[in-house]
N, C-alpha and C positions, 0 to 999 in steps of 0.2 A: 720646662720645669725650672723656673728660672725668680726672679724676683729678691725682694730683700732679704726675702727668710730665706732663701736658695731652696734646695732640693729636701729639706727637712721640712719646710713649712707645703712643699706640695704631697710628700710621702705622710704627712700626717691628715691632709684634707682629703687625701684621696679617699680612704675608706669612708671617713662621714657622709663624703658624697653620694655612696654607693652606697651605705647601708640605707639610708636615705630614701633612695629611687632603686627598687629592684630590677624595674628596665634600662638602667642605666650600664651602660658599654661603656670604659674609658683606653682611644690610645696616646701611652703616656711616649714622649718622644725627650730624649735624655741622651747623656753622655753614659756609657755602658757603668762604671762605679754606679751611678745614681740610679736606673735602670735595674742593675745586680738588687739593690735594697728591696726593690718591690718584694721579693722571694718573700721577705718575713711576713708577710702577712697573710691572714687566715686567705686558706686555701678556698675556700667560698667564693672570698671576694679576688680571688686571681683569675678565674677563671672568667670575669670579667673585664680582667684588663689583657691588652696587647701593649707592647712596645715597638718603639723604631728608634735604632738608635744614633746619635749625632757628634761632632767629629768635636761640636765647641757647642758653647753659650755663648750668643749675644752679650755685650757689655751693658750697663743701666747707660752709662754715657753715650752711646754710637751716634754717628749722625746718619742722615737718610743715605747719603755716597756712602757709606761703609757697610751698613747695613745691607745695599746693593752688590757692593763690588764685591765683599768680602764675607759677607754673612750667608752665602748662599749653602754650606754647610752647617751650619747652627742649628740648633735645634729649635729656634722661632723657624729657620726657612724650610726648614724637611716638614712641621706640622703646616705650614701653610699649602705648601706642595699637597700632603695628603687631604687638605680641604678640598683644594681648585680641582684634586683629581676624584670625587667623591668617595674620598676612603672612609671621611670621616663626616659627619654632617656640622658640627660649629668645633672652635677655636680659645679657647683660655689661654690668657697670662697675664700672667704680674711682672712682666719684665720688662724693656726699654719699647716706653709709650713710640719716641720716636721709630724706632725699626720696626715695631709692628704696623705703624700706619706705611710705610713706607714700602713695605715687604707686602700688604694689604695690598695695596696702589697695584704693584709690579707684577703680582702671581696672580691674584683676583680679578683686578680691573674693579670699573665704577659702574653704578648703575645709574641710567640716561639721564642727563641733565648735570648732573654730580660731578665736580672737578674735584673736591678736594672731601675727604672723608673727616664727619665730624664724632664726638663719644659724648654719648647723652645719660642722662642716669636720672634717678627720681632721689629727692628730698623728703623727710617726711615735714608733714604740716599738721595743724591743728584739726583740717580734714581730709580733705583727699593729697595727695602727694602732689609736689610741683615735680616740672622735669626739667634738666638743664642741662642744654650745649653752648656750645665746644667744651668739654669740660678739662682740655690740653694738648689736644692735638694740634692747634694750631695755634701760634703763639702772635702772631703778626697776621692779620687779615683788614681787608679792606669793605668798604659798604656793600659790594655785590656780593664780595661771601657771607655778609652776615645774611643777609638773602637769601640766598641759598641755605643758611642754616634755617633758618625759617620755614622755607618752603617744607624741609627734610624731615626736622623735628614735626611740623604741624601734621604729616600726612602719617609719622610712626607713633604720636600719640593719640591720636584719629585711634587706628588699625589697634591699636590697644585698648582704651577708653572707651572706644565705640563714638566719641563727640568732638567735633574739633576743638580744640584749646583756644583759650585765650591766651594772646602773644605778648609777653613785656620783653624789651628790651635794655638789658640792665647801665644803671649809667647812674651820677654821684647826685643828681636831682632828677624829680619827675617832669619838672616844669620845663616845656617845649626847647625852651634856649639852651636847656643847660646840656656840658658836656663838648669834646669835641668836632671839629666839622663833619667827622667819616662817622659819628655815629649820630648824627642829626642826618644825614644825608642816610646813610642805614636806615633809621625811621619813617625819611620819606617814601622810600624803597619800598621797606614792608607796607607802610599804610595805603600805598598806592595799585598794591596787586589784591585783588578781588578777593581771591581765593581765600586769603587772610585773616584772619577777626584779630588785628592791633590792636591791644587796650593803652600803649604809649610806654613813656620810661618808667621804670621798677631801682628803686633804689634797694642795697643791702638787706636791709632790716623787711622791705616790703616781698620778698622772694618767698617768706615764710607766712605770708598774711593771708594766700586764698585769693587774692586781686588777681593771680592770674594763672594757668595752667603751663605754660611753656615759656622759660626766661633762656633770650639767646645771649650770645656771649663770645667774645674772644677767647681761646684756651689759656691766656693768662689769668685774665681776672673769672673767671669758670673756674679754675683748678685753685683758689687761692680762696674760691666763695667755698669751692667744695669741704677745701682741709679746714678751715677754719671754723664752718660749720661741726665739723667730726670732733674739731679738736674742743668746743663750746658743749660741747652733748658729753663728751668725756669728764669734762669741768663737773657740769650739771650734775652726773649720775653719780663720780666720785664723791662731789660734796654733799650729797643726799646720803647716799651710802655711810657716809664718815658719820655727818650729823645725827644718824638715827641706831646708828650700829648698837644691837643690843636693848634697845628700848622696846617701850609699852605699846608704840607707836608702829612700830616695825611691826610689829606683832599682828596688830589689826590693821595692818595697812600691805601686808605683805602680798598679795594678789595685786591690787592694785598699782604698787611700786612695779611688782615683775611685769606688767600690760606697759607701762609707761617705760621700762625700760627695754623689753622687748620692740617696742612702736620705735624708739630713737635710737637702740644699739646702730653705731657704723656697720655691726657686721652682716645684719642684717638687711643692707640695703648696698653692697659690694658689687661692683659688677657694672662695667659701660660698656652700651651695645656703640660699635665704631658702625653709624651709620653713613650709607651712601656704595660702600664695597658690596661685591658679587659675593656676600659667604655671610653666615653668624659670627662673627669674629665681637668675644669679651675683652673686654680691658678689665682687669682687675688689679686693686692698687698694690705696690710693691711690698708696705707695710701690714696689708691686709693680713691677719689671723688664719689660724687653722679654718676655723666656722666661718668667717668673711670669704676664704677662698673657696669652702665648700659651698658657698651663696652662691659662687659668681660659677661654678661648676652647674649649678641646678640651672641657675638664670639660662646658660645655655645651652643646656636640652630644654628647656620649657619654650624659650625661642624657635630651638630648631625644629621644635613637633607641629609648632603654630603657621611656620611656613610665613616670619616675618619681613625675610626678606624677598622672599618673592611676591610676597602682597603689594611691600615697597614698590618691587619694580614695575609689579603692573601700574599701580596708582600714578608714578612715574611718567612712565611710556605714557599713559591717555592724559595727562597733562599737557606734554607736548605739541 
């Protein structure tokens, strides 16, 4: 129970969640003060949650060594504990991206083929949604991991979609040369394995066009396409909002403003599945809202009913 908004922003999602989804179980794993708060809520929805309680919180900053050596009482490492032991069937936080993959890695393990775990998430579009990884988990990668991300990303939106995606791999032109060596050598990578349907580089502005289903990425410039997108839709909805505030226009147009701005709210699309680990494990963003965190709360029960990550592993395994 961790993230920007701390233990307030998770003690106010909780209940949306669960008023939400009536088969929904949450155990909330906390430091006992934060834990203690749950009490105030209607008696209904207690009876839904369990607690475990934890010694610290993770810092936003840790590195993956501290997260290991020293995070093993936290209350990221006691909910993972209760995953890998199935206490619990998937995993929410909004708190330090680094320790959860890290803690991911070392309690979980990886499923076959998978060295390093990547967070994928969907965009919306003008029709169907794009999906994009690494969206920060790894900030420094080489051609064979974006490969790997490829491979990872193509077989979980397959298992979702039902069709394999078309694969761009994002970069500052589309045209063959451009860009640097590891991600022209990335592209020969992907274009070269069968299993694949490569449609080439996908620049910025083309991520949102429908040109292609799955844009891979390094978790730098992933996490930088991601905010800046939220932070372009926030732009957007404010200045519609401001501009029409009160008017004739609003008036008859109010249904349709709420579709358009329900289809692009960030908080409504909150929530990265860290694919490649043995568990449902959510990343939810630190800033994320009340409603954003109760997103990334459904996202994983809807995950964990669907049984996506064992689908993963089989697809996986018979690849090999």
């Amino acid at each position: 129970m961790g993230g920007d908004g701390g233990s307030d922003l998770a003690l106010e999602a909780l209940p949306i969640a669960l008023s939400a989804d009536p088969a929904l179980h949450c155990l909330c794993v906390g430091t006992s003060p934060t834990l203690g708060r749950i009490q105030s809520l209607p008696s209904s929805l207690r009876q839904r949650i369990e607690t475990l309680p934890s010694e610290s919180v993770l810092a936003s900053d840790v590195s993956a060594a501290q997260a290991i050596r020293h995070g093993q009482t936290s209350s990221l490492a006691i909910a993972m504990k209760a995953l890998a032991e199935d206490h619990a069937d998937a995993l929410v936080s909004a708190g330090s991206t680094v320790g959860l993959m890290a803690l991911s890695r070392q309690l979980l393990g990886m499923l076959p083929g998978i060295e390093r775990p990547a967070l994928m998430a969907s965009l919306p579009t003008l029709e169907a949604p794009v999906w994009v990884l690494d969206l920060g988990a790894n900030v420094q990668v080489d051609a064979r991991r974006l490969l790997e991300f490829a491979q990872l990303g193509s077989v979980a939106v397959e298992i979702v979609t039902g069709h394999a995606p078309r694969i761009g791999l994002l970069n500052i032109g589309s045209e063959p040369g451009k860009g640097p060596d590891m991600l022209r050598e990335a592209a020969r990578l992907i274009d070269a394995e069968p299993t694949l349907d490569y449609a080439g580089f996908v620049e910025g502005d083309q991520v949102f066009s429908g040109k292609v289903d799955l844009v891979v990425c390094d978790g730098f410039a992933g996490n930088i396409l991601l905010k800046s997108a939220e932070g372009a839709v926030r732009l957007t909805l404010g200045t519609l909002r401001a501009a029409l505030q009160g008017s004739f226009a609003t008036r008859l147009l109010k249904g349709r403003l709420r579709q358009a701005h329900d289809s692009l709210d960030p908080a409504r699309h909150n929530g990265a599945p860290m694919l490649g680990v043995r568990g449902t494990v959510i990343k939810s963003h630190g800033s994320a809202s009340q409603q954003g965190l109760a997103q990334a709360i459904d996202l994983a029960a809807r995950q964990a009913r669907g049984g996506l990550v064992k689908q993963l592993e089989t697809r996986l395994w018979s690849a090999e």
